[in-house]
C-alpha positions as CSV (number, residue, x, y, z in Angstrom):
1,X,0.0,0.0,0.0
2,X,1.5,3.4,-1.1
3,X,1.9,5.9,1.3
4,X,1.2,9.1,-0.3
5,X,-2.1,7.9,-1.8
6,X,-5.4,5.8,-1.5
7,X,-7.7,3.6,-3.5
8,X,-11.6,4.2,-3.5
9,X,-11.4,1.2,-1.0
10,X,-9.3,2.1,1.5
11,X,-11.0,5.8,1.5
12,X,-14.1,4.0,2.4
13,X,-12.7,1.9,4.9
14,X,-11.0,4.9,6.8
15,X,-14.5,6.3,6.4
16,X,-16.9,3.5,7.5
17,X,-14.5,3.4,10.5
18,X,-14.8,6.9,11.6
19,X,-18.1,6.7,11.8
20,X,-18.1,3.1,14.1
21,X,-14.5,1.9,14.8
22,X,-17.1,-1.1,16.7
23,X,-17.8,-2.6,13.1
24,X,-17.6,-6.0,12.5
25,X,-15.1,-7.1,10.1
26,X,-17.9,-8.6,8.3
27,X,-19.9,-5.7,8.3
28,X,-17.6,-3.5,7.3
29,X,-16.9,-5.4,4.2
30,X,-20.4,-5.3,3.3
31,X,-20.7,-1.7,3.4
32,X,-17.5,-1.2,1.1
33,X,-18.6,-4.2,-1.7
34,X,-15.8,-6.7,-0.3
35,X,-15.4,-10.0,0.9
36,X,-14.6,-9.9,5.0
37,X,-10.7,-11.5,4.3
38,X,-9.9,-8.8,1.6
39,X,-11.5,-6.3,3.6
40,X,-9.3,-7.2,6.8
41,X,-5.8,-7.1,5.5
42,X,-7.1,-3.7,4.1
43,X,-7.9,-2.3,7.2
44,X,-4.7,-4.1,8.7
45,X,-2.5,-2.7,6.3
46,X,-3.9,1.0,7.1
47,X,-2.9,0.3,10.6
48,X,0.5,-1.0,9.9
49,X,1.1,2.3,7.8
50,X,-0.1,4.6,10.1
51,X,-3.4,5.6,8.6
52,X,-5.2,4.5,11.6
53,X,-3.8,5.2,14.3
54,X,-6.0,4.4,17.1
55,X,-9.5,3.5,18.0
56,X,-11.2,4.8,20.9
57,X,-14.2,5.7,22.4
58,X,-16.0,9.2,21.9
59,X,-17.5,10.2,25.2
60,X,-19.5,13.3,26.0
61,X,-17.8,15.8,27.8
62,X,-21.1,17.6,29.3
63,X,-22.2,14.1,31.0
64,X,-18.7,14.2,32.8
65,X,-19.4,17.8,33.8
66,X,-16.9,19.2,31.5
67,X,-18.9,22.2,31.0
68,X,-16.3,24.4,29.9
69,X,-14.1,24.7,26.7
70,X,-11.4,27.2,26.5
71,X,-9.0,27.9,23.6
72,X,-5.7,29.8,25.0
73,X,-3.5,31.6,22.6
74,X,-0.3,31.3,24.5
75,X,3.2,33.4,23.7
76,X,6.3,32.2,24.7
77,X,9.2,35.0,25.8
78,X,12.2,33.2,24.5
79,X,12.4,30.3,21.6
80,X,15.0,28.5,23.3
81,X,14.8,24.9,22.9
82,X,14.4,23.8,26.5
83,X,12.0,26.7,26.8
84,X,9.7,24.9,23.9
85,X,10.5,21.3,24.9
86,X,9.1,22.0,28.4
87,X,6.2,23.8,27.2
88,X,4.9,21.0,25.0
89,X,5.7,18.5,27.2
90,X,3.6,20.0,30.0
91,X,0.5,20.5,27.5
92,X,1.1,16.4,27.3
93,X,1.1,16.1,30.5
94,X,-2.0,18.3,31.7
95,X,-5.2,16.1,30.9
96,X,-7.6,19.1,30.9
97,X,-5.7,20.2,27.4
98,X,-7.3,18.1,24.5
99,X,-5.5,19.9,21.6
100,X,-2.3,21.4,21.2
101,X,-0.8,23.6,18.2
102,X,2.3,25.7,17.3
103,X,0.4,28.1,15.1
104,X,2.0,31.1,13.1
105,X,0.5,34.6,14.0
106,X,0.4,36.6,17.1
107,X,0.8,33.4,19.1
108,X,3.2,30.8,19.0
109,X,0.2,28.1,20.5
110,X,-3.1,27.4,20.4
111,X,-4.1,25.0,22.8
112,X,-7.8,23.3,23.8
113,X,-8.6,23.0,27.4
114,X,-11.8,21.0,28.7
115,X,-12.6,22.2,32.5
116,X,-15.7,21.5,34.7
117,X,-16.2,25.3,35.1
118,X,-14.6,28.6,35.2
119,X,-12.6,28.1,38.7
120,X,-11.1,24.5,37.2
121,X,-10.1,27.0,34.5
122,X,-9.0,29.5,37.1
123,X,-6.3,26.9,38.5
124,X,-5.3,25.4,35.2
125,X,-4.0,28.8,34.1
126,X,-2.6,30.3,37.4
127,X,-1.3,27.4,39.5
128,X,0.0,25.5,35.6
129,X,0.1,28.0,32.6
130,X,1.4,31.1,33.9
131,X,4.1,29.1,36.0
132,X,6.0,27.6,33.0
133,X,9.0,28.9,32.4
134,X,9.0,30.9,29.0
135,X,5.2,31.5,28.8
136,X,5.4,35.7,28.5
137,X,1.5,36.0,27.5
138,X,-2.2,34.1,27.7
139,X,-5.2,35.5,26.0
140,X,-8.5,33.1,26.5
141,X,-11.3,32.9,24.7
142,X,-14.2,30.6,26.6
143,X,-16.9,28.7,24.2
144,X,-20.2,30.0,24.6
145,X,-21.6,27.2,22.7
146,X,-20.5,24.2,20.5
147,X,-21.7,24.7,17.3
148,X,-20.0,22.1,15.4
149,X,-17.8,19.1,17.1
150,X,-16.6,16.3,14.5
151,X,-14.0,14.3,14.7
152,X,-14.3,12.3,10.8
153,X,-11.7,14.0,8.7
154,X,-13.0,15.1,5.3
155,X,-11.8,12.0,3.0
């Protein structure tokens, strides 16, 4: 299987399993016109090339009481490579931050933080953010409401 491109196949393999990665191997095939063995050393094959790269569970945040969403734009004082490496390694560590990004821009990251309400957030930025070395700057925008959440890339 070539890396840089997919068959019709494959594309609705990667598709069929965004919407249930529970499918049955039988099932699957059915829905993409193959026979179950054909179909499972497909899907294998995306796996062992990295085009799946896990399956999980999609659970809703609200039920949890993870009321609140907050995207920080966060600028760092120095570029230094420690100063970086620690930064992104504590946004790995933290579990209330669900997304990560080194944008371009004002920023140098965009980051996606899930909190039960406004003090969890409260915390998160003054006893985690605003004590890592190198972070000169914070602005915070807090979701009103979710309009859209999807998690199916567009194939």
């Amino acid at each position: 299987m070539k890396n840089d491109s997919l068959d019709a196949a494959s594309l609705k393999i990667l598709s069929e399993l965004q919407k249930n990665a529970r499918i049955s191997s039988n099932e699957l095939a059915e829905k993409i016109g193959m026979s179950a063995s054909p179909c499972w050393r497909r899907q294998k094959e995306l796996e062992d090339n990295g085009y799946i790269i896990r399956y999980t569970a999609l659970v809703d945040r609200r039920k949890l009481g993870l009321s609140v969403v907050c995207m920080a734009n966060i600028t760092l004082a120095r570029h230094e490579e420690g100063a970086v490496k620690n930064f992104e390694e504590a946004m790995r560590l933290r579990p209330e931050v669900v997304e990560c990004y080194e944008t371009t821009g004002n920023a140098d990251y965009l980051v996606k933080i899930v909190v039960a309400d406004m003090d969890g957030y409260h915390d998160f930025l003054h006893n985690v953010l605003v004590k890592l070395n190198g972070v000169s700057q914070v602005n915070t925008s807090v979701a009103l409401r979710e309009v859209k959440y999807e998690t199916a890339l567009p194939l």
